[in-house]
C-alpha positions in Angstrom: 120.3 231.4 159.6 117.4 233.0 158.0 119.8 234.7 155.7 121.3 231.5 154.6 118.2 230.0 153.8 117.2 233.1 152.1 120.6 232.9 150.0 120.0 228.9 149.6 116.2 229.7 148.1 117.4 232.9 146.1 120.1 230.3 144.4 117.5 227.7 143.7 114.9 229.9 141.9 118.6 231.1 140.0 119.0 228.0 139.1 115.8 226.7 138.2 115.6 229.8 135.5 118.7 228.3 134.4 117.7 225.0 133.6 114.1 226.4 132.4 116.8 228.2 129.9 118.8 225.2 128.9 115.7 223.4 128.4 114.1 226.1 126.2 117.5 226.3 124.2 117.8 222.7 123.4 114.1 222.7 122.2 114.9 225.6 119.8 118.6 223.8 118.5 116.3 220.5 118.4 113.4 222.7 115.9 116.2 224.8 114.1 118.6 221.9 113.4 117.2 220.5 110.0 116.2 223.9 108.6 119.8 224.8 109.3 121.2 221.9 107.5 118.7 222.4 104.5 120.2 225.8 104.6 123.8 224.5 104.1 122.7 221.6 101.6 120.9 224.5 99.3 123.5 227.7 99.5 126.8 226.2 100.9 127.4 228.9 103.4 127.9 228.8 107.4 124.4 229.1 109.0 124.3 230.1 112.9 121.6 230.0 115.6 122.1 232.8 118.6 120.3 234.9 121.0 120.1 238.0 122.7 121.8 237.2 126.1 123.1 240.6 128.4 123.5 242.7 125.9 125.1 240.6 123.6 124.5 238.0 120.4 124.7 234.5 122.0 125.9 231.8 119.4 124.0 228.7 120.6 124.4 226.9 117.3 127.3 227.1 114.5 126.8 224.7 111.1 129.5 225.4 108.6 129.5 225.0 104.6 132.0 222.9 103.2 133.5 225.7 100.9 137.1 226.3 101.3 136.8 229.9 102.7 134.1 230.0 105.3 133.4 232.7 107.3 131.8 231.3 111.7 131.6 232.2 114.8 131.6 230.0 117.4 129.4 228.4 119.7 129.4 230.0 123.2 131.2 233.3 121.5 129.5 236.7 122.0 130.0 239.5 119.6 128.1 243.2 119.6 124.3 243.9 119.0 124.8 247.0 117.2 127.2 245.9 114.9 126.4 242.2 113.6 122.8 241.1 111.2 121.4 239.1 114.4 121.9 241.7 117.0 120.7 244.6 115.2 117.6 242.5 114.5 117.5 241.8 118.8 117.8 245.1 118.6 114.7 245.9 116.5 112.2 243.8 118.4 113.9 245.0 122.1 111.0 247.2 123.7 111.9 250.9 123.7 113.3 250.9 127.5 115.3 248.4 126.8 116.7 249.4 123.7 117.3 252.9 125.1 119.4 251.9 127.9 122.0 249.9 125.0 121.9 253.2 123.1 122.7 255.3 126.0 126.2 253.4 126.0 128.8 254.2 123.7 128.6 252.0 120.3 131.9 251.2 119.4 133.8 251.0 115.6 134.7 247.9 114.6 135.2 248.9 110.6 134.7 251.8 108.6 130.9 250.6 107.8 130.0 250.2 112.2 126.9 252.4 112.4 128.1 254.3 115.9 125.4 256.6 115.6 122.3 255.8 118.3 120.0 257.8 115.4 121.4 256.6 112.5 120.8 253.0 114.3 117.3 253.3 115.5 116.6 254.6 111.4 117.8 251.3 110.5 116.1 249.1 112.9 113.2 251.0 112.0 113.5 249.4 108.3 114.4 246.0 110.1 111.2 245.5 112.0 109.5 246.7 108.4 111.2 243.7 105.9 111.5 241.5 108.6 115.1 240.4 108.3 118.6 242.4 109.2 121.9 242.9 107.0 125.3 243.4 107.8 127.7 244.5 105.5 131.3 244.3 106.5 129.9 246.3 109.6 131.5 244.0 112.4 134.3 242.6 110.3 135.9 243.9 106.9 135.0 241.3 104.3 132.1 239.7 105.2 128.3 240.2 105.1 125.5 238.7 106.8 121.9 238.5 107.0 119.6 237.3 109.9 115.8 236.6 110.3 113.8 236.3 113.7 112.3 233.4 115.0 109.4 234.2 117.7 107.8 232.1 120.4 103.7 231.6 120.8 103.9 234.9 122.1 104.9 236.7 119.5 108.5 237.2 121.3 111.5 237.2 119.4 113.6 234.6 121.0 116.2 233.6 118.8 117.8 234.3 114.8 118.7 232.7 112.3 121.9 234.0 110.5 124.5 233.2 107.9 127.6 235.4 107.5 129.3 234.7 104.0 132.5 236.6 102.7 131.8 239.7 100.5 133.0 238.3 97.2 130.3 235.7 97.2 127.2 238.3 97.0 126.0 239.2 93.8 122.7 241.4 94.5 121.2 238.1 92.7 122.3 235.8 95.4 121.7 237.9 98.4 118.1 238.2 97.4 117.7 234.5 97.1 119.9 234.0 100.4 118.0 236.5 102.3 114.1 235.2 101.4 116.1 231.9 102.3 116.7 232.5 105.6 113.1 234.2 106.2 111.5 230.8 105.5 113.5 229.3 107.5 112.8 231.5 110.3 108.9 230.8 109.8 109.3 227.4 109.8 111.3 227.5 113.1 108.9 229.6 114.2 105.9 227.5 113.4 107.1 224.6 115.1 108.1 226.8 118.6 104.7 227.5 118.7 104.2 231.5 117.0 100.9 231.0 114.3 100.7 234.5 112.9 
């Protein structure tokens, strides 16, 4: 009996960290929602919201552009830290512990471009945490290139990103500047409002 009731508690306190976790990610959809759609009004590409969830990029959020070719994931889909613009910037903001254990494992290739190496990796997140946004290009999936900017709590946490993945034939060096300063706005804005004031 005492187990049961030990079980019974353990599952509540589960699943009151579960709600505290929906509630948290509706609040952040609810703060990122207009940026995201200002996003799409201004540069006509697909603009996601994820976060770092097991080991994995979390799609929470997925607003599309209305251009003919389009490049999304989709809500509730899950794709590799090491190998996509929003994980690799989870990535640089993980504490060291943390990001060790995801480097211990192997890093699988997903294109030519998939950084595999755990040094070669930890040199670039290095220069994420430095400009303060991440890039991926065609390193996930031939064709297309991303970028992604961190959104932090009142803590100073990150807790979420801000990403747009657009195919490669739409970035002049021109474009992606402008995209990528873009999204870093956008990110301090979201941030603002979730409480960070740094």
């Amino acid at each position: 009996e005492r187990a049961d009731e030990g079980q019974k508690y353990h599952l509540g306190l589960e699943l009151t960290n579960l709600g505290f976790k929906v509630i948290h990610r509706m609040d952040l959809r609810r703060e990122a929602l207009p940026h995201m759609k200002q996003l799409i009004q201004e540069w006509d590409e697909t603009c996601d919201l994820c976060v770092f969830d097991r080991g994995m990029v979390l799609y929470i959020e997925v607003l599309r552009g209305n251009r003919a070719l389009t490049v999304a994931a989709a809500v509730g889909q899950r794709l590799p830290v090491h190998a996509t613009a929003s994980g690799k910037l989870f990535l640089a903001y993980l504490p060291v512990d943390q990001l060790d254990i995801i480097l211990s494992e192997s890093l699988n290739s997903y294109t030519d471009n998939t950084i595999t190496s755990p040094d070669d990796l930890r040199e670039q997140l290095k220069k994420i945490r430095d400009q303060g946004y991440a890039v991926d290009y065609e390193e996930y999936e031939p064709g297309v290139w991303a970028v992604a900017a961190p959104i932090f709590n009142r803590s100073g946490n990150v807790i979420a990103a801000i990403g747009g993945p657009s195919p490669m034939s739409r970035m002049t060096p021109e474009r992606v500047s402008k995209i990528v300063q873009a999204f870093i706005e956008a990110a301090k804005a979201i941030s603002h409002r979730m409480g960070y004031s740094q």
